[in-house]
C-alpha positions in Angstrom: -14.0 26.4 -3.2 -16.2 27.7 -5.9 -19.5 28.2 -4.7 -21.7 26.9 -7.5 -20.0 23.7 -6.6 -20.8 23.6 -3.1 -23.5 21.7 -3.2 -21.3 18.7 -4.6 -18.9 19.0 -2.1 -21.5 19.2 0.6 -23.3 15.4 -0.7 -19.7 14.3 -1.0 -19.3 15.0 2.6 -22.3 13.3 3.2 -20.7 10.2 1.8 -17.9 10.5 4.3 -19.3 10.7 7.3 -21.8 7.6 5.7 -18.5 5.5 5.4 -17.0 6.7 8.4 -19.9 6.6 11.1 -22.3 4.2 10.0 -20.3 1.8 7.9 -17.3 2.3 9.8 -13.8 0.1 9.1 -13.6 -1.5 6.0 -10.8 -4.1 6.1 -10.1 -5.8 2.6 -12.7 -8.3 1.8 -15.0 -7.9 4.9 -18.5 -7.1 5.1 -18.3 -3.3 5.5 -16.3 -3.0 2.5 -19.1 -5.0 0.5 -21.5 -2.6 2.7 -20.0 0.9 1.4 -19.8 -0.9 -2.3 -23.2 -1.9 -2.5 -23.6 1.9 -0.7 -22.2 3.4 -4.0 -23.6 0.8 -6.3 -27.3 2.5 -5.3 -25.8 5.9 -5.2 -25.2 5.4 -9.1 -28.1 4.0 -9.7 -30.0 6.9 -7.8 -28.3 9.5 -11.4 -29.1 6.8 -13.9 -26.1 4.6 -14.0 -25.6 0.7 -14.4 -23.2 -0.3 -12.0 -20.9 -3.4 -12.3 -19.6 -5.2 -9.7 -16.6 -7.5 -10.3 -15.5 -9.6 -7.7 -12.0 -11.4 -7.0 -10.1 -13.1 -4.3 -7.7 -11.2 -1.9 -5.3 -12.9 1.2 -5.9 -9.8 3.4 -2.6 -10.8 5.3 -0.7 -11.6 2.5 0.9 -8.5 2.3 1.1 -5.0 4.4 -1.9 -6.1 6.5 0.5 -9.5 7.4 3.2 -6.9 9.1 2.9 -8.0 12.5 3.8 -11.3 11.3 7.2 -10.5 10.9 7.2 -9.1 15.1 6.6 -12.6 15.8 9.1 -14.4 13.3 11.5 -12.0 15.6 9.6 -13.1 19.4 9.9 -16.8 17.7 13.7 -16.9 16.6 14.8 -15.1 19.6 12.9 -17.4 22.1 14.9 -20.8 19.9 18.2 -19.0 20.2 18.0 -19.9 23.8 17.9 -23.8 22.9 20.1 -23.3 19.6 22.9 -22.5 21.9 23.1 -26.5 23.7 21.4 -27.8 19.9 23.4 -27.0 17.0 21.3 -28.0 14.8 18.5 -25.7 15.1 20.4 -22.5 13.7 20.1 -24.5 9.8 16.1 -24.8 11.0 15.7 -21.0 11.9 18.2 -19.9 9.2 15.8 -21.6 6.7 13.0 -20.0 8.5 14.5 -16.5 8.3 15.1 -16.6 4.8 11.7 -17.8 3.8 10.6 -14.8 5.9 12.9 -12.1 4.0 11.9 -13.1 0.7 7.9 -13.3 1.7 8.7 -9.6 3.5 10.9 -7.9 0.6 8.0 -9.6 -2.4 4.8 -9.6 -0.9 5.0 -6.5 2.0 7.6 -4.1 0.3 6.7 -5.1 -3.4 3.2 -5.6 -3.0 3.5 -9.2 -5.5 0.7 -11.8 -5.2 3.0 -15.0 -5.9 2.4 -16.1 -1.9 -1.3 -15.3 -1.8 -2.4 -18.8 -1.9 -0.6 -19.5 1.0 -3.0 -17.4 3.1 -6.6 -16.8 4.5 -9.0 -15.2 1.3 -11.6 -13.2 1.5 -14.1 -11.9 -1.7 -13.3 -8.9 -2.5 -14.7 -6.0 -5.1 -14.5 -3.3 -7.5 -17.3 -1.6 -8.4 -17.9 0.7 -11.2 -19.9 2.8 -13.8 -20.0 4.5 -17.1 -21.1 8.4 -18.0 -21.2 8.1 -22.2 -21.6 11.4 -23.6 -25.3 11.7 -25.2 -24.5 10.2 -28.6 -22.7 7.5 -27.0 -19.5 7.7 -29.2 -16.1 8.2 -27.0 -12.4 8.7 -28.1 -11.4 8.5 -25.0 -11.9 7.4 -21.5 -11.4 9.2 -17.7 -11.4 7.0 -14.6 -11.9 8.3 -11.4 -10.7 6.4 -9.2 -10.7 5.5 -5.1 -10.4 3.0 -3.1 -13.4 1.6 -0.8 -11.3 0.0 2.1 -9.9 0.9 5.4 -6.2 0.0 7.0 -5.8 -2.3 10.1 -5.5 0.6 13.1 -1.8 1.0 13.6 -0.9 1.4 17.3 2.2 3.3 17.2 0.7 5.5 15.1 -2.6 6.1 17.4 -0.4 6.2 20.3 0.5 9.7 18.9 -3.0 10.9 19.0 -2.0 12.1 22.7 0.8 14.0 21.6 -1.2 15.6 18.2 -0.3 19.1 19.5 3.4 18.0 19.5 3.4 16.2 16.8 6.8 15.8 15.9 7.3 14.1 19.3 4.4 11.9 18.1 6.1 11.3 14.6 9.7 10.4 16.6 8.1 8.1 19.5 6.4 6.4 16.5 9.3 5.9 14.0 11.4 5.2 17.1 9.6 2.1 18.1 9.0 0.9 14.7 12.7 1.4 14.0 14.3 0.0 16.6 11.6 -3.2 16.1 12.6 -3.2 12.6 16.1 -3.1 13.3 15.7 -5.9 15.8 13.9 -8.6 13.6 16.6 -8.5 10.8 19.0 -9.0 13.4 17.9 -11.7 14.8 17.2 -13.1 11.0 20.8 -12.3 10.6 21.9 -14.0 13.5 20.5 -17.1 13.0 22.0 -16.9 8.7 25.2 -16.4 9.8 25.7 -19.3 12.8 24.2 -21.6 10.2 26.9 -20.6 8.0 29.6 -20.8 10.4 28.1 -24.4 11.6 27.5 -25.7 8.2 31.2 -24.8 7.3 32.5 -27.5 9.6 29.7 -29.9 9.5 29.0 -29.9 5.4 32.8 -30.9 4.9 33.5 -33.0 7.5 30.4 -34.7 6.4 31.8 -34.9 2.9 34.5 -36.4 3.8 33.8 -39.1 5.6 31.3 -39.9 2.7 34.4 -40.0 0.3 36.0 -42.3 2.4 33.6 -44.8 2.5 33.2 -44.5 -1.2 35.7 -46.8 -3.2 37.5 -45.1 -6.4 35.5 -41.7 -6.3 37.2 -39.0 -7.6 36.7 -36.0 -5.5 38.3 -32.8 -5.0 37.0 -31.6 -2.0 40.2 -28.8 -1.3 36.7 -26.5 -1.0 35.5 -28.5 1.7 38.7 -28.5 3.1 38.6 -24.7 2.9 35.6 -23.7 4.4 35.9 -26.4 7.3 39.8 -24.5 8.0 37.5 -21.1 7.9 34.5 -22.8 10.3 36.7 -24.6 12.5 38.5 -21.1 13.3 35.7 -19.3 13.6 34.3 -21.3 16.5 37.8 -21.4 18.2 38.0 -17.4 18.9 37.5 -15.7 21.8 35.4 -13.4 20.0 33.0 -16.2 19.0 33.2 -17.6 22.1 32.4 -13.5 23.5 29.4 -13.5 21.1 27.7 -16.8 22.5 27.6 -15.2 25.5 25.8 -11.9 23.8 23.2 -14.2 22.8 22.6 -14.6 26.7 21.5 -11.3 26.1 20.3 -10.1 23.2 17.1 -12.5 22.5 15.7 -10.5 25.2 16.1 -7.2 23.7 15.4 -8.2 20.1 12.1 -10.3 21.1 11.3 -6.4 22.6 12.2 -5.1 19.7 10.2 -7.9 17.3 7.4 -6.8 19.8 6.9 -3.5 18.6 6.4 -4.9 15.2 4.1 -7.7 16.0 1.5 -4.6 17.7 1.7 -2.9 14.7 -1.7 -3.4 13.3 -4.6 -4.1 15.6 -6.2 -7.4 14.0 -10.2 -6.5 16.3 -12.0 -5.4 12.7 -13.7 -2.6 15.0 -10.5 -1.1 16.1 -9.6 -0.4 12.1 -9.0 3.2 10.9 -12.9 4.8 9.9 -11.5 5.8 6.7 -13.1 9.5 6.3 -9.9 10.8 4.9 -8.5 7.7 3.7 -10.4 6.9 1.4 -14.1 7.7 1.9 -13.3 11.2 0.4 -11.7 10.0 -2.8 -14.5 7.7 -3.1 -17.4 10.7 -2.6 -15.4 12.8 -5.0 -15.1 10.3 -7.7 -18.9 10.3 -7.6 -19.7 13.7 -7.2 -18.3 14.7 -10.5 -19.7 11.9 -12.0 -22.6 13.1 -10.9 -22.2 16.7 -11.9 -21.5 16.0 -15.4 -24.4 13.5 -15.4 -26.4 16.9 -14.7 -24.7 19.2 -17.0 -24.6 17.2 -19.9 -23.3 20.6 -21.7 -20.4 20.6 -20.1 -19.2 17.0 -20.3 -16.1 16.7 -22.2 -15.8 15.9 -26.3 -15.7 12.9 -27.7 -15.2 11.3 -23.4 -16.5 9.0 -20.9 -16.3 9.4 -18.0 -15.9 5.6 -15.7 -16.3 6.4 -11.6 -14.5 3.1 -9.9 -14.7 2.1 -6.4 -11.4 0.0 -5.9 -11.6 -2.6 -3.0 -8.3 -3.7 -1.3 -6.2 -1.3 -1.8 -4.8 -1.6 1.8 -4.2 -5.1 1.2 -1.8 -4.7 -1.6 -3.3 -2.6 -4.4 -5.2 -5.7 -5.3 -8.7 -4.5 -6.3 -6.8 -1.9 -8.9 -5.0 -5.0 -9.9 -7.5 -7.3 -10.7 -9.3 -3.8 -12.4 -6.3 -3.7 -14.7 -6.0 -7.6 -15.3 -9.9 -7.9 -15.9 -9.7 -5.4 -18.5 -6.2 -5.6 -20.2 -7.6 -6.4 -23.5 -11.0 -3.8 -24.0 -11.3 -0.4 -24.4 -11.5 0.5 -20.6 -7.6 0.3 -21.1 -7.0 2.3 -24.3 -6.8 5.1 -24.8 -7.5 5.8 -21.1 -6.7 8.3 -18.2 -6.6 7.9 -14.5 -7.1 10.6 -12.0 -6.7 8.3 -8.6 -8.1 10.4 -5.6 -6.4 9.1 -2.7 -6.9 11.4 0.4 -8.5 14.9 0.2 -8.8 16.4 4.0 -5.4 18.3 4.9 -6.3 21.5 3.4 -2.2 22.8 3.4 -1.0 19.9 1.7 -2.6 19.6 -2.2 -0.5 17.5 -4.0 0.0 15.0 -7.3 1.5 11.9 -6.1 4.1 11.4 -8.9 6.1 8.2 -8.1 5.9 5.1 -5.8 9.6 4.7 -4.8 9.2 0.9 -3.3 7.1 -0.2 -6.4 9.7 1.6 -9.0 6.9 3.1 -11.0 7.1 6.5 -12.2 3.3 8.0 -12.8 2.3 10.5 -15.9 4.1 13.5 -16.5 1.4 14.9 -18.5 -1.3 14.7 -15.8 1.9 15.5 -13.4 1.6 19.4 -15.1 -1.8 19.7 -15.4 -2.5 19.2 -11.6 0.3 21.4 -10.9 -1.2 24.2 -13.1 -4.6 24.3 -11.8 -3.6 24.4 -8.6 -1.2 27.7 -9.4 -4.9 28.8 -11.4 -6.4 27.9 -8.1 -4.4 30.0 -6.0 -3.8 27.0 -4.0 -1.1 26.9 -1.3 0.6 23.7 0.1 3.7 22.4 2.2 4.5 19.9 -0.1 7.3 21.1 -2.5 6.1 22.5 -5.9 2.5 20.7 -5.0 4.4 17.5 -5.9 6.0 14.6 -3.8 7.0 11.0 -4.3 5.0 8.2 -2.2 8.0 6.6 0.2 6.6 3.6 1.1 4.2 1.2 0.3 1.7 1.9 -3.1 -0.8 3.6 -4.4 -3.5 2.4 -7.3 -2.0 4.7 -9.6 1.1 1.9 -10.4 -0.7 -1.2 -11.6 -3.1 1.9 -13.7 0.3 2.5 -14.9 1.6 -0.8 -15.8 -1.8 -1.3 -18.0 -0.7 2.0 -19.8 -3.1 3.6 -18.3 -2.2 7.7 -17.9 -2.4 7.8 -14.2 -1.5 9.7 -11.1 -2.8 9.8 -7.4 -4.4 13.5 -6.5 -4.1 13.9 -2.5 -4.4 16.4 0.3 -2.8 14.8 3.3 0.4 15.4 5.2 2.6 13.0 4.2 4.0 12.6 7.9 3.4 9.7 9.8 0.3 11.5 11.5 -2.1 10.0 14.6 -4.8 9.7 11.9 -3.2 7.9 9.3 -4.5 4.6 9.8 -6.0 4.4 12.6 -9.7 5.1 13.8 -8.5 8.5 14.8 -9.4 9.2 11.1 -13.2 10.7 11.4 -15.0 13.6 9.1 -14.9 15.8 11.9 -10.9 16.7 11.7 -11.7 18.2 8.3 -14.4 20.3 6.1 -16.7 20.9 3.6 -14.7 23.6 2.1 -11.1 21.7 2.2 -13.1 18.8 -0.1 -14.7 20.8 -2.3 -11.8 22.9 -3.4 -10.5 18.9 -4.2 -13.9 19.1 -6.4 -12.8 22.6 -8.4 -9.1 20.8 -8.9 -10.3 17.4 -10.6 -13.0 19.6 -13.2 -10.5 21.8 -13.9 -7.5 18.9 -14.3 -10.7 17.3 -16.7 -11.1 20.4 -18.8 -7.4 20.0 -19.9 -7.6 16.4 -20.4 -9.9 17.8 -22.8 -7.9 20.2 -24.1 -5.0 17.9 -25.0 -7.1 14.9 -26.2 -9.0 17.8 -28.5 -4.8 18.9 -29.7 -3.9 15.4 -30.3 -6.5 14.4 -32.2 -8.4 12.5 -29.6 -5.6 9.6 -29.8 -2.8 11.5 -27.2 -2.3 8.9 -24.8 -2.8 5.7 -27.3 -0.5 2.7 -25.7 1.9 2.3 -28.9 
């Protein structure tokens, strides 16, 4: 860290442990999120800036947050096995069920889409954020610093490994083994219950059919499909190896409901048992404001011709949904055009600085020109990291770089955080004190000098380099 920038990263720290011990968790749409927005609302205020706070539903449960839903679709269908088995019937009920599941799972958890949100408890949500102009207030161009203001549900498995933190790949397997094998169990038992409604409704939809046709005077009716799949049905059920597999499912609700229970602990639902957030994302948050703030004090070294827009995102954790609404609310005016976004997501893990480049489950591919400039001021830095060539591709889940993106916004999410399932990611575990000053304000020293070559290429392209076309 440079030191004529440690006082920045020293406030910023004092905005962490703010968030994280007196604030505390921050679920989507609750009253400590509001609480750490209105928080930074004053803090602009305090240098001279107008905030603006815009509000906007979110269904907290709609999407990851709703996770440990999906253990109890598994509990659910395994318990009704047990009665499907003298009933028929019920495997067309819970095939139905399952495959209203899967599609709300694969859309709203895995592809973060908003299309069921009505069907679930909302809260208010918010974004909050303000403008830096440069002194003549004319702009070419526009940097947002972005981060998000809320905290995770506490995942279990995943604090479960804070007793093993000085093993932690035994943490990291004990972790992804539970979740696993309750992941595997759940589509199982989904899979189960599609596939004896299939084999049911192969000799029940045509014998059905037929005796319709029959009572139906000069229809014309070729029914050799019926005809087909009841032949398939009706040897299906006369195997011994169908007849082997009912008496598996003596046996396997049990394990799979054990499974399904791994899943529905997931996330702890007590609001004061949710991750602190120091790392994730109180200090993207502080550092979003701290240079803000620095520029608002060295006017002369503000870039040409730029302003300079600090957002507090809300619901992140929920879906990207604050970031969403952001990018909806301000499609059509200038916030959009023209318009880069440096996402801080995560600075504490001082041997893992990294650009975030892609979100693999959302398909979006972030900004390769923001992509180099992080990677070269971190080689000007002299800063090391585990991650490969400072650079890795977020896995699972999203960050609020994609819907940035899908605006045509220039965006990418700056991090410094082991991307291993850790005991601190996501649960309370995640406090100020497992990190320092210095590890956040080099963070500081990366985002000026990834800003001074913003500059530098807006200045080469004519102030009109990243205009959506």
């Amino acid at each position: 860290m440079k030191e004529e920038n440690r006082k920045y990263a020293r406030e910023a720290f004092d905005i962490i442990e703010h968030a994280a011990l007196k604030i505390g968790s921050r679920l989507p749409g609750s009253k400590n999120e509001r609480k750490f927005h209105d928080y930074m609302a004053d803090k602009l205020r305090e240098i001279g800036i107008t905030p603006k706070q815009e509000e906007f539903f979110v269904s907290p449960r709609s999407g990851i947050g709703g996770l440990p839903y999906a253990g109890w679709v598994g509990i659910i269908l395994s318990i009704m096995i047990y009665f499907a088995l003298n009933n028929e019937y019920l495997w067309f009920l819970m095939a139905f069920v399952g495959i209203i599941f899967v599609i709300w799972l694969v859309s709203c958890v895995f592809l973060y889409s908003t299309w069921l949100d009505m069907f679930f408890h909302r809260e208010i949500s918010t974004n909050t954020y303000g403008e830096l102009l440069p002194e003549d207030g004319k702009y070419d161009y526009t940097i947002i610093l972005s981060g998000h203001t809320d905290t995770s549900w506490c995942w279990k498995h995943s604090e479960n490994a804070y007793w093993d933190k000085d093993k932690p790949i035994k943490g990291v397997i004990k972790t992804y083994g539970k979740v696993g094998f309750g992941a595997v169990c759940v589509f199982l038992v989904v899979g189960i219950c599609v596939a004896m409604a299939v084999i049911y409704g192969s000799v029940m939809i045509p014998t059905a059919l037929d005796k319709y046709q029959q009572t139906m005077i000069g229809l014309q009716f070729d029914h050799a499909w019926a005809q087909n799949m009841y032949s398939w049905g009706s040897s299906v059920l006369s195997r011994d190896s169908f007849r082997v597999f009912n008496a598996v499912l003596l046996v396997l609700p049990i394990i799979t409901a054990i499974g399904s229970a791994f899943v529905a602990m997931w996330g702890d639902k007590n609001e004061q048992n949710g991750s602190r957030g120091a790392m994730d994302n109180a200090s993207g948050i502080a550092l979003s404001y701290e240079v803000i703030k620095y520029f608002k004090e060295n006017p002369d070294k503000m870039p040409k011709n730029c302003r300079i827009v600090d957002l507090n995102v809300g619901s992140e954790e929920s879906g990207l949904r604050g970031s969403m609404a952001f990018a909806k609310e301000h499609k059509n005016d200038d916030l959009t055009e023209n318009a880069w976004n440096i996402n801080i997501d995560s600075v504490a893990d001082k041997d893992y600085f990294e650009v975030v480049i892609k979100d693999d489950w959302q398909g979006c591919r972030f900004d390769t020109d923001l992509e180099k400039m992080f990677k070269e001021t971190f080689n000007e830095l002299e800063i090391p990291s585990k991650s490969k060539n400072h650079c890795i591709h977020n896995p699972v889940g999203g960050c609020d770089s994609t819907p940035m993106t899908r605006a045509g916004i220039k965006s990418v999410t700056f991090a410094a955080q082991n991307p291993m399932l850790t005991y601190y990611y996501h649960t309370w575990h995640d406090m100020p004190d497992r990190f320092d000053v210095d590890t956040v304000g080099t963070g500081f020293d990366v985002i000026l000098g990834v800003i001074d070559k913003i500059a530098a290429f807006q200045e080469e392209k004519g102030y009109n380099g990243p205009q959506k076309k």
